[in-house]
N, C-alpha and C positions, 0 to 999 in steps of 0.2 A: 504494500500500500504506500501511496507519495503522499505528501501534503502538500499544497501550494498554498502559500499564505499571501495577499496586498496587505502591507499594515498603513496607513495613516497616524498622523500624534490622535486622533481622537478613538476609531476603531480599529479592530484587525479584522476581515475576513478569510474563512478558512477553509480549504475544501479538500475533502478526503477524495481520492481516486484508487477505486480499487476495481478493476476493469472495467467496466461499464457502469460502476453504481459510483453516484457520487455522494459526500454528506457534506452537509454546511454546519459551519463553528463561529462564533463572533466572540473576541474577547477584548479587552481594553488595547488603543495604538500604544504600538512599543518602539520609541525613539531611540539610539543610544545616547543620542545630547541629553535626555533628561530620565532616562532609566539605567538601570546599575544588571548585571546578570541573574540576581536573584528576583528582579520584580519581573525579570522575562518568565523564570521557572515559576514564579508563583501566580503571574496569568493564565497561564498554561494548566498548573493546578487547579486555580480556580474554575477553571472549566470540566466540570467531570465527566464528561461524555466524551470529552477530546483527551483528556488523560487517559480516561481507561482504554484509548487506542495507541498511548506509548510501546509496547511493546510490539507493533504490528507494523509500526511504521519504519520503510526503508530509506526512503528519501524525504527530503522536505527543500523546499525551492522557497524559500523567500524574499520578499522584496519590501525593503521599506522606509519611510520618511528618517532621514538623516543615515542613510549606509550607505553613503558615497565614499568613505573612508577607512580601507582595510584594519586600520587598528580598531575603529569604534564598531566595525562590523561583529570585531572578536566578542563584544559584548554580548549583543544576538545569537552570534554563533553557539559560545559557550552554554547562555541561558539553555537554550533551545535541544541543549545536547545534553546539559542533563533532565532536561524533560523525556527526551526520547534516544533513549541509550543507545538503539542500535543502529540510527538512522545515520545515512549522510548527508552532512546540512550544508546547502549552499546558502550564502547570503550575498544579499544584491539590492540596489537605487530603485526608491520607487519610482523612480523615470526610467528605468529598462521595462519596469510594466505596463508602464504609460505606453513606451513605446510598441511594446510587443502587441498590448490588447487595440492599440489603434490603427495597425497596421493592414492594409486593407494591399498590399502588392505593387504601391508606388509609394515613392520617398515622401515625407511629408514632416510638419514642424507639428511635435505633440506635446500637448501643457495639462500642469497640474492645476488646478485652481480648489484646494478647499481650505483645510484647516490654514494651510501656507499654498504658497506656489511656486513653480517652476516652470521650464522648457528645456525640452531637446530635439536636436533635428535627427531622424532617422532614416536611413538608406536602404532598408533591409539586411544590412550586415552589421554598421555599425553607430552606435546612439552615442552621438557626438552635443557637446553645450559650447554653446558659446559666448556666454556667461556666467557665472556663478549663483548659486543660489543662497541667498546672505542673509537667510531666517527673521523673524518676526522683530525683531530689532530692528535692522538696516533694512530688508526688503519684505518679499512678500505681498508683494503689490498685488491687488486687485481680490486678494483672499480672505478668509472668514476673521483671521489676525489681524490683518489690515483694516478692516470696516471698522469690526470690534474695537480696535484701538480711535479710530478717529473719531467714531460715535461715544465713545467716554471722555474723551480729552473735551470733547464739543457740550455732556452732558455738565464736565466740571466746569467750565468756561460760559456754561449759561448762552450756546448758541444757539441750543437745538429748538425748533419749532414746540410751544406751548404744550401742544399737547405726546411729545415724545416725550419732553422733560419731563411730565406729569408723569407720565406711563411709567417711566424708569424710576422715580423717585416715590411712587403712591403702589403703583402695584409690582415692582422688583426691587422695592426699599433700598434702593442703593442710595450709598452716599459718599464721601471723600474715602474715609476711613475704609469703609467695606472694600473700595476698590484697590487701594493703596495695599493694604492685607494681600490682595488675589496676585496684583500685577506685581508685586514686588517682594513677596515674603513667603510668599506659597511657591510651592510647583507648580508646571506646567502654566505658565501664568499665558503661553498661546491658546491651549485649547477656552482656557479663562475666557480669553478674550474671542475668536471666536464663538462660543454660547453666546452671545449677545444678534447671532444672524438671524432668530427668528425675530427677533424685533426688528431689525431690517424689513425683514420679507413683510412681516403685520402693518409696516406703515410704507410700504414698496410705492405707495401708489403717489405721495407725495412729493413736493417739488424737491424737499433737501433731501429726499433718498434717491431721489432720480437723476442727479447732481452727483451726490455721494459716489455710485453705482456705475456712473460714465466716468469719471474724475476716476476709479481705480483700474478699472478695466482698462482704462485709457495708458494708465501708466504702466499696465502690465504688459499690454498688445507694444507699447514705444519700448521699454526695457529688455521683453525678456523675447518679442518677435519681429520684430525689426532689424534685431540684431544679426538678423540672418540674411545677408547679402540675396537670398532667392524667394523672401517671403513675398511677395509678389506672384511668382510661378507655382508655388507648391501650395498643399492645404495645410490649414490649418486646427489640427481637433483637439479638443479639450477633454479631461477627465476629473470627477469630482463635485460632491455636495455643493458648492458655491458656484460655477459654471454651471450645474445642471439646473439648480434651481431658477437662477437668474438668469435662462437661454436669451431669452428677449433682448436683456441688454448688455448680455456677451453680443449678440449678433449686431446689435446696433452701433456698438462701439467697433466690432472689426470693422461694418462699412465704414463708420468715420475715417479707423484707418488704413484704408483698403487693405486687409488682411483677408482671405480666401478663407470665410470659417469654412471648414468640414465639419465632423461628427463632431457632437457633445454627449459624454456619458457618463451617469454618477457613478457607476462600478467599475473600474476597470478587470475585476477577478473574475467575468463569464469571459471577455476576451483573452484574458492571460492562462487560463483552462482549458482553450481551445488550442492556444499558444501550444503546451505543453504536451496536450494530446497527440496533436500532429509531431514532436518530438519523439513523441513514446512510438508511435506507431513506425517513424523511420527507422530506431533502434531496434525494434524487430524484426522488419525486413531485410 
């Protein structure tokens, strides 16, 4: 039996393959920037239905937000191996799954857009960046961290429209302190910030979210698609909660900047399963 996992900072999705039967697992995203290798094993634990398949399991392929870097990968790797003793674990970018699940048999520029975001341009051989992906601090443009983050600075600053200020302050009690606690003294103070997108999406229809909403996608399609000397010829697909929800004005901000969207899809793990099928099945041939 393999496992393929997509993790994001917020979920992991999981999926067992054991020739034709497939099972699904979801358990909390596993970073290495803000997870240690025992909160990998004790995810994994925590799920008991995907535990009691450690022993079955021979492979496991996964790909996830922040393993672009062979030593933070060891963190993953290690957790993950003592969950599943006998398996051999690869670890790998959640933008190789980006790329693998959007690849449709021409070259194209495939992006993350949820908790954080990224880009890479893929050829079908090889998933090349051409730019850096510089997390919820420095970048992250156009993602669920990014909103999060401007829609609190805007809530402390007394910009936001009456009745969002209301919203956030009467029925999400937030206030200096509460947030100051999340964003600076807690973990995972992305995913924090992020949780703040269904109040985007509830007041979507307004002029300062409609604003918001172009203003980042704007700066993600200039930063992280543009940068690609052929965005012009090639498409452009996205993957992730904050692209899929917000298709509209993904799409509208690519026409602003002639960007060729292609596909938008919140999962990328039915495309990265298919990925890996058509693998399995040339190893056996």
């Amino acid at each position: 039996m393999i496992l393929i996992v997509e993790s994001g900072s917020t979920k992991s999705d999981w999926i067992g393959l054991n020739g034709e039967e497939k099972s699904h697992f979801t358990t909390m995203g596993l970073n290495p920037y803000f997870h240690d290798e025992q909160t990998v094993f004790n995810a994994v634990k925590g799920n008991s239905e995907l535990f009691a398949l450690a022993s079955n399991i021979q492979r496991i392929f996964f790909y996830g937000a922040g393993c672009s870097d062979p030593l933070l990968n060891q963190i993953i790797e290690k957790g993950l191996q003592r969950a599943f003793p006998q398996a051999n674990v690869k670890v790998d970018h959640d933008l190789t799954a980006c790329a693998y699940s959007t690849f449709k048999g021409e070259p194209l520029i495939s992006c993350i857009i949820g908790t954080g975001s990224n880009s890479c341009f893929y050829d079908g051989n090889t998933v090349s960046e051409a730019v850096p992906a510089l997390g919820y601090i420095l970048g992250d443009e156009g993602s669920g961290s990014f909103f999060g983050k401007r829609l609190l600075a805007d809530f402390l600053y007394h910009k936001l429209p009456q009745q969002i200020q209301n919203h956030l302050s009467s029925e999400q009690k937030l206030d200096k302190s509460t947030i100051v606690e999340h964003v600076y003294r807690k973990p995972n103070a992305n995913v924090y910030l992020a949780s703040f997108m269904p109040v985007v999406n509830t007041f979507r229809q307004t002029e300062y979210i409609q604003k918001l909403l172009h203003h980042g996608f704007g700066l993600f399609l200039e930063e992280h698609v543009q940068c690609y000397t052929n965005y012009q010829s090639v498409k452009t697909s996205f993957v992730g909660s904050v692209a899929a929800i917000f298709e509209e004005e993904l799409k509208n901000a690519c026409l602003t900047h002639q960007v060729n969207c292609g596909e938008i899809i919140r999962k990328p793990i039915d495309g990265l399963v298919r990925y890996h099928q058509q693998i399995l099945v040339k190893e056996r041939s």
